[in-house]
N, CA, C and O atoms as a Tinker XYZ file with bonds, in Angstrom:
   204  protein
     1  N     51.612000  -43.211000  -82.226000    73     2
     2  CA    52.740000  -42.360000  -81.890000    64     1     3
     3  C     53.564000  -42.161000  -83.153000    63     2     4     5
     4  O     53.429000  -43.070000  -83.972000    81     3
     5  N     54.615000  -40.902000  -83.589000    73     3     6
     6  CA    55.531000  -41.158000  -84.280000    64     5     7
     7  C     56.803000  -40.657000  -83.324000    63     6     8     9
     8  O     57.015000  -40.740000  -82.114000    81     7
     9  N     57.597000  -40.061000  -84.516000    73     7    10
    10  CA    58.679000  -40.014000  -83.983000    64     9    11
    11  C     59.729000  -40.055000  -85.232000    63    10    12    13
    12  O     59.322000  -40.085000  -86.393000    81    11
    13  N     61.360000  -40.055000  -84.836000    73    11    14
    14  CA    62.119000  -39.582000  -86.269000    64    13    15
    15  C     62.570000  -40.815000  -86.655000    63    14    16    17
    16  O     63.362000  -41.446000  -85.955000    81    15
    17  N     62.241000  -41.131000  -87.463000    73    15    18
    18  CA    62.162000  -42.740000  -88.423000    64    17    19
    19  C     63.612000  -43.168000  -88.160000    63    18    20    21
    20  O     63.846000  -43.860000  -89.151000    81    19
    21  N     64.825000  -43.164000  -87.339000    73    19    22
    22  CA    65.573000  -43.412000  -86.987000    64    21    23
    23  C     65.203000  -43.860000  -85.810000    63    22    24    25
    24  O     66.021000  -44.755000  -85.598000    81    23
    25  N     64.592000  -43.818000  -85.032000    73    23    26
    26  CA    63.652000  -45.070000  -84.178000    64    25    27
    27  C     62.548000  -45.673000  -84.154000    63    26    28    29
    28  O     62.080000  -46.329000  -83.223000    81    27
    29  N     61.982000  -45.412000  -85.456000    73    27    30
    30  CA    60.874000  -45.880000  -85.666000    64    29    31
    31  C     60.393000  -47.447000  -85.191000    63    30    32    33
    32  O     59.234000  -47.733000  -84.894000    81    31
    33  N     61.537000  -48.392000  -85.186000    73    31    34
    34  CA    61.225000  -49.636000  -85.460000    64    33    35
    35  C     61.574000  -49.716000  -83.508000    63    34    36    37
    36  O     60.918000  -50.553000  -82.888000    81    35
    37  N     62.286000  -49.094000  -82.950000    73    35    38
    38  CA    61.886000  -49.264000  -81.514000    64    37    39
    39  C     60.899000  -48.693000  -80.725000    63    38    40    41
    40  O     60.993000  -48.779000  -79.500000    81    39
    41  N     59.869000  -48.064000  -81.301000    73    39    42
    42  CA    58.668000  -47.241000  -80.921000    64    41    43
    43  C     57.464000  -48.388000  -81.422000    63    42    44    45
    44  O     56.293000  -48.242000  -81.072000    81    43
    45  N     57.924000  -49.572000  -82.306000    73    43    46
    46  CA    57.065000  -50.586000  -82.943000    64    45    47
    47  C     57.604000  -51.400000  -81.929000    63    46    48    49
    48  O     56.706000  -51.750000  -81.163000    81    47
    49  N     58.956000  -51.942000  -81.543000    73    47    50
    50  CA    59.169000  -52.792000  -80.633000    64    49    51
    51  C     58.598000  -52.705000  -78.913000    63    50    52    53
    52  O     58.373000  -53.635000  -78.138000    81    51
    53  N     58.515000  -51.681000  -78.765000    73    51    54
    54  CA    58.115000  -51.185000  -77.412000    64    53    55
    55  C     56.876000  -51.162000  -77.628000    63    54    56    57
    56  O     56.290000  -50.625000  -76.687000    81    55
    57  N     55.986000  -51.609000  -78.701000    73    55    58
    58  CA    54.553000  -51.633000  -78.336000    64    57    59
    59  C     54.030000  -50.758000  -79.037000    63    58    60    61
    60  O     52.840000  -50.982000  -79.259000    81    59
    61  N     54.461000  -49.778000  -79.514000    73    59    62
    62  CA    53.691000  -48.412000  -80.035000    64    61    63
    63  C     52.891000  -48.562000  -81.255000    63    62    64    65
    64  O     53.324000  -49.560000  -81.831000    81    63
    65  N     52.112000  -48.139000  -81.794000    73    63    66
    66  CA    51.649000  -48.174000  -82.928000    64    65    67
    67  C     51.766000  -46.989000  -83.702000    63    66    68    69
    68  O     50.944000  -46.074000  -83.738000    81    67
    69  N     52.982000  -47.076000  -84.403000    73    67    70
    70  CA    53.945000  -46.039000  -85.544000    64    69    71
    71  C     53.021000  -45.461000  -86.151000    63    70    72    73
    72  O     52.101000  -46.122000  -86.632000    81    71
    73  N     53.091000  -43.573000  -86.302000    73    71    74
    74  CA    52.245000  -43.237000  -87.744000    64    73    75
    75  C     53.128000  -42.518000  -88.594000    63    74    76    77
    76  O     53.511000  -41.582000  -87.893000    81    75
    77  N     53.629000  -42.433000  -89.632000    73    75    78
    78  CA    54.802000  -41.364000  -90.495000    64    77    79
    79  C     53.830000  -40.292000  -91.058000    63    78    80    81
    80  O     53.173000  -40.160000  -92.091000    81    79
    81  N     54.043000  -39.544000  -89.848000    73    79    82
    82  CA    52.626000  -37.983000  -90.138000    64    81    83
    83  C     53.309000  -37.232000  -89.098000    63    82    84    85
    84  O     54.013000  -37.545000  -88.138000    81    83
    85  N     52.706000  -35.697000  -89.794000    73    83    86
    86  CA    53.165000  -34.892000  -89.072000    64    85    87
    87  C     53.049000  -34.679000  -87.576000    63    86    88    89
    88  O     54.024000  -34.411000  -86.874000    81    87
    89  N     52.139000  -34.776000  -87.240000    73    87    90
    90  CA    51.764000  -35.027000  -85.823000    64    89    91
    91  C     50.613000  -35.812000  -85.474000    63    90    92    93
    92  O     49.550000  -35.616000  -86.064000    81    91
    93  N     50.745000  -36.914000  -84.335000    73    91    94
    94  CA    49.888000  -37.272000  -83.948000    64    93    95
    95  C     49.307000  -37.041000  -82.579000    63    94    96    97
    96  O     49.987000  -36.460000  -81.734000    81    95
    97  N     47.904000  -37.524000  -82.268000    73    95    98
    98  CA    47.595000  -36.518000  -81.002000    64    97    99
    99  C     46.837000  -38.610000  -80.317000    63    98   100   101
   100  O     46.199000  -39.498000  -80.882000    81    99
   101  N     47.378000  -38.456000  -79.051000    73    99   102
   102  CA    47.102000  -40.060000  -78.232000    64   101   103
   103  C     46.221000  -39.607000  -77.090000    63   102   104   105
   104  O     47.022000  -39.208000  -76.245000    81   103
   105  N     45.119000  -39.472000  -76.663000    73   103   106
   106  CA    44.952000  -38.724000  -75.727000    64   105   107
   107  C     45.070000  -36.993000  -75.208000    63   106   108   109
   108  O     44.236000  -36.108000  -75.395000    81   107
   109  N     46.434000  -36.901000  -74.492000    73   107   110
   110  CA    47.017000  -35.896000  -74.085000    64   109   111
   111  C     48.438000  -36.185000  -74.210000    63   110   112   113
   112  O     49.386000  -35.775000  -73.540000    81   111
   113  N     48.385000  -37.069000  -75.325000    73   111   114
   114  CA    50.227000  -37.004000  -76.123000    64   113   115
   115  C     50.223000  -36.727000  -77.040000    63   114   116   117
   116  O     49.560000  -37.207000  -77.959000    81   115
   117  N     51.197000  -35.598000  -77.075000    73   115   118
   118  CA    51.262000  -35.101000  -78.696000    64   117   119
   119  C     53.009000  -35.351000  -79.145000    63   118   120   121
   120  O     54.060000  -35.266000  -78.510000    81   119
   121  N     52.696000  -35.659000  -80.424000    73   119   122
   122  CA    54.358000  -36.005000  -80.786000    64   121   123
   123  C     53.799000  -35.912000  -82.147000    63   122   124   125
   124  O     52.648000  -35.907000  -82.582000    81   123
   125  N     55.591000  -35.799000  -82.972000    73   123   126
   126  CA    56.219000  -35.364000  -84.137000    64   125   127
   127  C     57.473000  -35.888000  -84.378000    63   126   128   129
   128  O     58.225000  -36.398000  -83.547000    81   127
   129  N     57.656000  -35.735000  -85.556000    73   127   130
   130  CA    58.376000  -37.036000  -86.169000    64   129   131
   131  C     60.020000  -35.778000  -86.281000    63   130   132   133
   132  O     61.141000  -36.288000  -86.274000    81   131
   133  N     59.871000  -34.406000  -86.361000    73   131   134
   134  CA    61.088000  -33.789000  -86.583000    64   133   135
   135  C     61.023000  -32.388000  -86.750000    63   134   136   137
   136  O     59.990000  -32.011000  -87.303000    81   135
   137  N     61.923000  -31.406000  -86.394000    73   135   138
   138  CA    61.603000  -30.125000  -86.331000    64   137   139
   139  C     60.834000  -29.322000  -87.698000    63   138   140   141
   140  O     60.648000  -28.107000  -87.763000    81   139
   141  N     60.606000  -29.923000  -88.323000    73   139   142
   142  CA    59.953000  -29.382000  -89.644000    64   141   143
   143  C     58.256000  -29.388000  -89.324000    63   142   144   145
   144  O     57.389000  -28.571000  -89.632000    81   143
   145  N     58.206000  -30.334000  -88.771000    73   143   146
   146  CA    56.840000  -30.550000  -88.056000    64   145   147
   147  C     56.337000  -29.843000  -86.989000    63   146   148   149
   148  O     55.202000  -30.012000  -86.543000    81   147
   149  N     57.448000  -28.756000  -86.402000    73   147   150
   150  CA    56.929000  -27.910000  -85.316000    64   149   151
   151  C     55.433000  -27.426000  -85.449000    63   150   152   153
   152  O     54.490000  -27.815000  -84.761000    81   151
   153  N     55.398000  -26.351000  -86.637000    73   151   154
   154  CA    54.105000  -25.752000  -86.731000    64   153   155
   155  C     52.476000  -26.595000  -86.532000    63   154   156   157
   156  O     51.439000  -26.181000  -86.014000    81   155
   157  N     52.835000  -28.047000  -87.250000    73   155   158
   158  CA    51.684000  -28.405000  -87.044000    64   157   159
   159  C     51.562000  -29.240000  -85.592000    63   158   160   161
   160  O     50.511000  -29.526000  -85.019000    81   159
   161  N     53.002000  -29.570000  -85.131000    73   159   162
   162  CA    52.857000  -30.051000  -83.549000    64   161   163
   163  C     52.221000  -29.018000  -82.367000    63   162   164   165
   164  O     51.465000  -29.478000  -81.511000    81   163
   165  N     52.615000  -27.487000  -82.392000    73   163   166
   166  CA    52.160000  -26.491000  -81.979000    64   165   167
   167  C     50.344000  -26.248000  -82.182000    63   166   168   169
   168  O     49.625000  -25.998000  -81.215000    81   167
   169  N     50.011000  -26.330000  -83.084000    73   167   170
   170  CA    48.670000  -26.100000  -83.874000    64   169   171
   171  C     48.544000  -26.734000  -82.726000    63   170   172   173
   172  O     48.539000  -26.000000  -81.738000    81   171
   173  N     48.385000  -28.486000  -82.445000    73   171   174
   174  CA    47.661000  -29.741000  -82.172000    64   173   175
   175  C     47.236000  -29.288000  -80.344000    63   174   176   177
   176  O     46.196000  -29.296000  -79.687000    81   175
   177  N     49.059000  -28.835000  -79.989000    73   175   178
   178  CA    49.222000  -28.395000  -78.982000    64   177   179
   179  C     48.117000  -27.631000  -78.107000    63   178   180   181
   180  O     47.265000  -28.004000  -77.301000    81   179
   181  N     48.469000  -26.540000  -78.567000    73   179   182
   182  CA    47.274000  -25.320000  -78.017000    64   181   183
   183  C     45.895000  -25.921000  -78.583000    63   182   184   185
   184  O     45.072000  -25.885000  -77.668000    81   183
   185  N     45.399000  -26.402000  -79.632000    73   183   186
   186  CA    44.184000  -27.149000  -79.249000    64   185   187
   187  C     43.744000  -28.114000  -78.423000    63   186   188   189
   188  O     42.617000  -28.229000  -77.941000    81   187
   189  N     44.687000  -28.803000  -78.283000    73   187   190
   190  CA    44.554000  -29.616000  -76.677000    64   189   191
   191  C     44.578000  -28.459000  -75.312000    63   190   192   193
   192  O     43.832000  -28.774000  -74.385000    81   191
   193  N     45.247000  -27.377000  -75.171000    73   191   194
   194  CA    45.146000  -26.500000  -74.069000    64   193   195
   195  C     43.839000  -25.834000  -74.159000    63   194   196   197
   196  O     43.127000  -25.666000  -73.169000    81   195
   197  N     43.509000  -25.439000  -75.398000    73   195   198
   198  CA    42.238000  -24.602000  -75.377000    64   197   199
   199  C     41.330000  -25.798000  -74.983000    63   198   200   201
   200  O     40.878000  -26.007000  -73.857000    81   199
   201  N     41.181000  -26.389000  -75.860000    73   199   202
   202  CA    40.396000  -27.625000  -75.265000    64   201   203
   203  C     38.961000  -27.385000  -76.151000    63   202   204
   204  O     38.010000  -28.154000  -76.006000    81   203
């Protein structure tokens, strides 16, 4: 998972296993670390819909 490095260390406490990248894809979870990262969160997105 990421997420905006201002919680990073409670996304490590809760179990998660942190990545500092633009997007990561868990399954059918997609997440991003901050709006700069939209485009490539979108990309990841619709390739998971297209499938």
């Amino acid at each position: 998972i990421t997420g905006s490095p201002g919680i990073k260390d409670d996304l490590i406490n809760a179990g998660g296993l942190y990545e500092d990248a633009s997007v990561v894809v868990d399954r059918n979870h997609v997440s991003s670390r901050k709006p700069d990262d939209l485009p490539d969160f979108c990309r990841e997105l619709i390739r998971l819909m297209i499938g």
